[in-house]
C-alpha positions as CSV (number, residue, x, y, z in Angstrom):
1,X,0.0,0.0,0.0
2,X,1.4,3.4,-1.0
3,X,0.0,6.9,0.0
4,X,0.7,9.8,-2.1
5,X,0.1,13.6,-0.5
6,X,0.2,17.2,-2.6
7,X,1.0,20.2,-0.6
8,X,0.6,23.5,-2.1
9,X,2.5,26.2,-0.7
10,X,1.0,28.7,1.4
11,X,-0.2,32.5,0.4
12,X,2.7,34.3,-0.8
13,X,3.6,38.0,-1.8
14,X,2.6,39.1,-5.4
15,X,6.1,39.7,-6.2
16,X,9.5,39.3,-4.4
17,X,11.7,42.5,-3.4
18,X,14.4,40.5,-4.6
19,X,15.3,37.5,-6.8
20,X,11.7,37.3,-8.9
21,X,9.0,34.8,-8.7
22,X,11.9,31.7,-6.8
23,X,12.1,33.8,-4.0
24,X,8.3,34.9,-2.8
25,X,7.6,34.5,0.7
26,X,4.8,33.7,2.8
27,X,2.2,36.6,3.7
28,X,1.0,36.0,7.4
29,X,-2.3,34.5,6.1
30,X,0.1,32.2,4.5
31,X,2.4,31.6,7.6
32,X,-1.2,30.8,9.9
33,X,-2.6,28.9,6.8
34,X,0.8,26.5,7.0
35,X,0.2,26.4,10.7
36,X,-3.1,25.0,10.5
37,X,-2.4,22.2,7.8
38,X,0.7,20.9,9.4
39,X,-1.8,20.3,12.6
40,X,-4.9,19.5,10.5
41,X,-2.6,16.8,8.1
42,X,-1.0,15.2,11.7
43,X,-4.2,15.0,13.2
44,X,-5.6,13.1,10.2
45,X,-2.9,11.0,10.6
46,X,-1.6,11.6,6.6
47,X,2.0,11.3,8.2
48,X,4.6,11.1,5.0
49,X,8.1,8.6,5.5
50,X,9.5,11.1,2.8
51,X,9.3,14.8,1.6
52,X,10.0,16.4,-1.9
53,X,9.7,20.1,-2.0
54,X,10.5,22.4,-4.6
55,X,13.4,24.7,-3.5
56,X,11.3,28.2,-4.0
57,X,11.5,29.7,-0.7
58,X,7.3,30.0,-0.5
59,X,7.5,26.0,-0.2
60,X,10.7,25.8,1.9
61,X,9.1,28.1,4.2
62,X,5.8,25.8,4.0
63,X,7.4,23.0,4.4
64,X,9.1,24.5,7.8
65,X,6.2,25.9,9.0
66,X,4.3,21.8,8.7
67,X,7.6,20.0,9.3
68,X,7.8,19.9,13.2
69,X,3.8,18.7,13.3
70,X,5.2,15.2,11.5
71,X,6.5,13.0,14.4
72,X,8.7,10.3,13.8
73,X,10.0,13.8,11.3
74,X,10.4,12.2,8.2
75,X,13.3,12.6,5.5
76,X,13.0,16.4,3.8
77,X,14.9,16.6,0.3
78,X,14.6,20.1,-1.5
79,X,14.5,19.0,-5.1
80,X,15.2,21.7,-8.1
81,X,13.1,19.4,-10.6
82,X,10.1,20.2,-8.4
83,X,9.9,23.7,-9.1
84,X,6.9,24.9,-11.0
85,X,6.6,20.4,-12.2
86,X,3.9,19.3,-14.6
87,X,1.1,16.7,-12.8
88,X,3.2,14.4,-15.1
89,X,6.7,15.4,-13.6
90,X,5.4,14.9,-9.9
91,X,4.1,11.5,-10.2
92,X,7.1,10.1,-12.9
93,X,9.0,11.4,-9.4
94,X,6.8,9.5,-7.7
95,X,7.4,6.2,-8.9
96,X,11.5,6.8,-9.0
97,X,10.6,6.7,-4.7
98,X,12.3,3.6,-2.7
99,X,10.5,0.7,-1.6
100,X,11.2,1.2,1.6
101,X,8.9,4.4,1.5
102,X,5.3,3.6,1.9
103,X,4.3,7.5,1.8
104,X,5.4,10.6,0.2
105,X,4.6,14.4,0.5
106,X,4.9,16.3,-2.5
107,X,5.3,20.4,-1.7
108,X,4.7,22.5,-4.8
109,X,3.1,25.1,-7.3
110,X,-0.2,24.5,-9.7
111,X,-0.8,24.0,-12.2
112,X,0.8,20.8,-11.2
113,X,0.0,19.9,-8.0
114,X,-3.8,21.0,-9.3
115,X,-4.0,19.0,-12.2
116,X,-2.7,15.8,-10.4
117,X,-4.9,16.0,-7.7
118,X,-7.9,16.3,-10.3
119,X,-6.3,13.0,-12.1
120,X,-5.8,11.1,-9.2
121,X,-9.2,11.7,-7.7
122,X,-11.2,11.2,-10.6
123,X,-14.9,11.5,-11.0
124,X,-16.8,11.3,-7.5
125,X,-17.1,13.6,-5.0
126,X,-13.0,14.5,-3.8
127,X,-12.2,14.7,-7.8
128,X,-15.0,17.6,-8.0
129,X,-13.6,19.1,-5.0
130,X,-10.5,19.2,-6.4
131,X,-11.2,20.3,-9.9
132,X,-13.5,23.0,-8.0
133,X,-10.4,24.8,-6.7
134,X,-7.1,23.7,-5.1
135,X,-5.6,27.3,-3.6
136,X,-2.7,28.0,-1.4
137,X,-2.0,25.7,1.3
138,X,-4.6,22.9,0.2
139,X,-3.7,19.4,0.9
140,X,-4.6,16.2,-1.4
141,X,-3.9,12.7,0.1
142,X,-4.4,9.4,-1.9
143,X,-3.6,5.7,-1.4
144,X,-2.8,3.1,-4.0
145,X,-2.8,-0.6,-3.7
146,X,0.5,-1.0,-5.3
147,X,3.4,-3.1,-3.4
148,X,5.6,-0.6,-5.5
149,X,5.6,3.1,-6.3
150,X,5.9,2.3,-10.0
151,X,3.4,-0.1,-10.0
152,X,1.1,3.0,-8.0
153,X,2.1,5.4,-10.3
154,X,0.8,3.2,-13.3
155,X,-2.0,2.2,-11.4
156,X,-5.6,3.7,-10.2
157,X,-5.7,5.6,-6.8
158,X,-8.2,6.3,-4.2
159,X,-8.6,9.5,-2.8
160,X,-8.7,10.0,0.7
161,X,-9.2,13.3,1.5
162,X,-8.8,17.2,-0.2
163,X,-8.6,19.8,2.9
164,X,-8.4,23.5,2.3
165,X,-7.4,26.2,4.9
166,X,-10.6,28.4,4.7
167,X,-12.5,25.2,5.3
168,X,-10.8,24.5,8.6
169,X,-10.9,28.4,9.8
């Protein structure tokens, strides 16, 4: 059994000061919107054995934020390939995971992380959810029946929850 999660970043600054769009940080809506999905995704119990973020600083700064609400803390890689990925990008990483790793927590940008969670889920009620809207900060969790992460990546998926911040306010 694999689980697969997809973390948008939180609400960042239009533009940065410095360094364009890589280096936009967290608003304070953003910072309390991280807040409240690392303890909302703990207390659901989506706890990842690995992370992949993209290295923008709006998902490092996520990822820091939800990072200490994961206990046993799991493995944190900042990954360059990440940044701004298709759907298509994130889950061919996906199935390059170990077999050790039974779940992964993907920390990104849409499109991508949109249009993967609106594949994955597929027609009923978390797909509609997800094609709906899947703004700053939202979290996607899904579970395969796959042994192996390319077998789950090849394979269909059952989605388990979509939570968004303003729905937990």
């Amino acid at each position: 059994m694999k689980r697969l999660y997809l973390l948008r970043h939180a609400k960042t600054e239009p533009h940065a000061a410095e360094g364009g769009d890589h280096e936009r940080e967290l608003t304070p809506r953003g910072r309390a919107d991280a807040l409240l999905m690392g303890r909302t995704i703990a207390g659901h119990g989506f706890l990842p054995g690995l992370i992949l973020s993209s290295t923008s600083r709006r998902t490092f700064q996520t990822l820091e934020i939800v990072l200490p609400f994961l206990t046993p803390t799991p493995e944190a890689r900042l990954e360059p390939g990440l940044y701004h990925a298709s759907a298509g990008a994130i889950l061919q990483r996906a199935g390059a995971v170990g077999g050790g790793t039974e779940s992964v927590l993907f920390v990104g940008h849409n499109p991508g992380m949109e249009e993967l969670a609106i594949q994955l889920a597929g027609d009923g009620d978390l797909g509609v959810k997800a094609a709906e809207k899947f703004p700053t900060a939202c979290f996607a969790a899904f579970e395969s029946a796959a042994s192996t992460w390319t077998a789950a990546v090849r394979g269909a998926w059952r989605p388990l929850a979509i939570l968004r911040p303003s729905e937990l306010r």
